[in-house]
N, C-alpha and C positions, 0 to 999 in steps of 0.2 A: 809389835804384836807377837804374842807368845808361838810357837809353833805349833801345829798340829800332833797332839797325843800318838806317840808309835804305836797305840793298841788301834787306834780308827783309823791307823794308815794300813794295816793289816786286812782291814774289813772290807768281803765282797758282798755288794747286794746284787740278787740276780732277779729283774722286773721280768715280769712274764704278760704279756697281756693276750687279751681273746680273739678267737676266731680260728676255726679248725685246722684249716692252710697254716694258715701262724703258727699254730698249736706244735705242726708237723715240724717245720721249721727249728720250733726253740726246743725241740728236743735236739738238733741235730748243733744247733749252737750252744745247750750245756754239752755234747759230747765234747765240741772242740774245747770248750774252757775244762773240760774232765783231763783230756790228752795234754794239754797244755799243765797240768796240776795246780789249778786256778780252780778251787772246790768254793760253792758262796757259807758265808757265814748265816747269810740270811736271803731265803727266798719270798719275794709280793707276788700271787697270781690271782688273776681273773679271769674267769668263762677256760676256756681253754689249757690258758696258765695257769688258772687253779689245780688241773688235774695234773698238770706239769708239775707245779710245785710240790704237788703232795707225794708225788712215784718219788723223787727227787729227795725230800725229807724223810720218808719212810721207807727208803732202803740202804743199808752200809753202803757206803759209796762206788765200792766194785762192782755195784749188783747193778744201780741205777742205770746206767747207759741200757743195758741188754733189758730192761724192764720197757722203758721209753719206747726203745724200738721194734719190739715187742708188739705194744700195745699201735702203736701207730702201723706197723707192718697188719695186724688183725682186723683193721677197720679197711685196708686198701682191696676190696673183695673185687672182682673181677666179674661187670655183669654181663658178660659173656661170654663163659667157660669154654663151650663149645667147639665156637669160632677161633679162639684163640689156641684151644691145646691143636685144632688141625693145623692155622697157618699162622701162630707163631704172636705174639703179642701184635698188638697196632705199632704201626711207625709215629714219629714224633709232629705229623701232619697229613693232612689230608682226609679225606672221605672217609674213611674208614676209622679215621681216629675222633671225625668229629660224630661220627654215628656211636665209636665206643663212649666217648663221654657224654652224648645224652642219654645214650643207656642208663650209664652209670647215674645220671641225674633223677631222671624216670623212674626208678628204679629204689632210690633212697626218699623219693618222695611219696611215695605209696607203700613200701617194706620197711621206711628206716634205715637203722644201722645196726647190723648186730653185734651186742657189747656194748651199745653207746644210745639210742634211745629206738622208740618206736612209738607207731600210730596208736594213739590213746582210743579208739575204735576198736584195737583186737584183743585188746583186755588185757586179765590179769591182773597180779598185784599191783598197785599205782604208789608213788613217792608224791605226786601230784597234789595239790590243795586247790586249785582252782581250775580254771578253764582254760584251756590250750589246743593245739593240733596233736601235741605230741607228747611224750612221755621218756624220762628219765631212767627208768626205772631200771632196764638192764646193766645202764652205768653203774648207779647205785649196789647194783646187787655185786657188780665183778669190781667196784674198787680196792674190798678187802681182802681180795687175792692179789692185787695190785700193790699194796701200802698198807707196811705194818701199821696202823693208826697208834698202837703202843709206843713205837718206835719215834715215829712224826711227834707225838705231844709228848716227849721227854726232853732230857738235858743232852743227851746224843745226836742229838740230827739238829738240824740250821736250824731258825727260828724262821717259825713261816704266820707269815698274812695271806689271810684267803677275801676279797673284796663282793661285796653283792650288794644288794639296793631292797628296799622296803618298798615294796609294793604301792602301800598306800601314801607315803607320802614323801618316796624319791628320795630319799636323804638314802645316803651311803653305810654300809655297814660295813666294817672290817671285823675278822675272829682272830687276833696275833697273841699265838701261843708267846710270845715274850713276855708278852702280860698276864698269860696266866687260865687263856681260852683256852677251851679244850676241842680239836676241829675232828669230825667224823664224816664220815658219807656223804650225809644230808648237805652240810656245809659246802661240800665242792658241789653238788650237783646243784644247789641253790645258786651257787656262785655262776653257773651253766645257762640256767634257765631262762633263755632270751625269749621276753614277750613278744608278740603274745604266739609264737610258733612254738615255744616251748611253756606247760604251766608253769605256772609260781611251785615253790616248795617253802612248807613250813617247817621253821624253824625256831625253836626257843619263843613260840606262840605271834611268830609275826612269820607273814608270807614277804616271803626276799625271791627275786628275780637276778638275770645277770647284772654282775659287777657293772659293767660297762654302759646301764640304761641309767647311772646317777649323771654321764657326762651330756648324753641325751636330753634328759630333764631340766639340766639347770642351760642349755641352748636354748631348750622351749623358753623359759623364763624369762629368760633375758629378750629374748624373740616377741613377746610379749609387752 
């Protein structure tokens, strides 16, 4: 058997998948592949990952770490300011730390997240196509201070897959600028949009939901 090509032994792919815990996370594990000088050639993300993928493709590589953490450092808001500038952050248990995080729970389900979505009740402009709790729309607005999108859909940054699902009939969508897709806003916030707490987002005349409901769908299936 012939050996493996020295250009695919070169090759990192960096999978990103969803969920916003996660999200936090794999920003902290492309830091260490950054510090390590382990850069991917190509990054896949979903829901989460997708927003990872795109800071990650759309900014020169020295930028990307302090972008990530950035962005994950401005969603950790603190719902109870108060209490904490008197006595001091919560401890890592107890009473008071299980009262801070249902705060914080309480809190994101009636306000949202500022930067990343809110209740489709307090208006505003919507990214939304259909019917949902909540809404995308702040994400959308502040990705393109996040991620050059010029930069992401050229021959300069990695080659990125953004993954999301068709609405109506479950089959999986991918947009891989390798091939020659062009990925914008909509596409990662599509990529996001986990039903039915989050709407659908239309895109390219089809309504796509998150990445991660095609794995869902074909369990039904089978289930069936």
């Amino acid at each position: 058997m012939d050996p493996t090509p020295e250009p695919l032994l070169r090759r990192l792919v960096l999978v990103l998948s969803g969920g916003v815990a996660l999200g936090a996370w794999e920003a902290g594990a492309y830091a260490a592949l950054a510090e390590a000088g382990r850069l991917p050639n190509r990054v896949v993300g979903s829901s989460a990952g997708a927003v990872a993928a795109a800071i990650i493709a759309g900014n020169p590589p020295e930028r990307r770490v302090d972008v990530l953490r950035g962005f994950w450092d401005s969603l950790a808001a603190d719902p109870t300011p108060f209490a904490s500038f008197l006595l001091g952050p919560p401890p890592a248990e107890g009473a008071w730390r299980r009262a801070h995080t249902a705060g914080a729970a309480v809190q994101t389900l009636f306000m949202g997240r500022p930067g990343l979505f809110r209740p489709k009740l307090m208006g505003g402009p919507e990214t939304a196509a259909g019917p949902g709790l909540y809404d995308l729309a702040p994400l959308a607005k502040r990705l393109p201070d996040l991620v050059d999108f010029d930069l992401l859909n050229s021959r300069h940054a990695p080659d990125v897959a953004i993954c999301a699902t068709e609405v109506e009939t479950g089959a999986r969508v991918v947009f891989d600028t390798a091939r020659g897709d062009v990925i914008r806003p909509e596409h990662i916030t599509a990529s996001c949009a986990l039903l039915p707490l989050f709407a659908p987002v239309e895109v390219e005349g089809r309504l796509l939901g998150d990445g991660g409901l095609t794995a869902t769908w074909r369990w039904t299936a089978r289930a069936r």
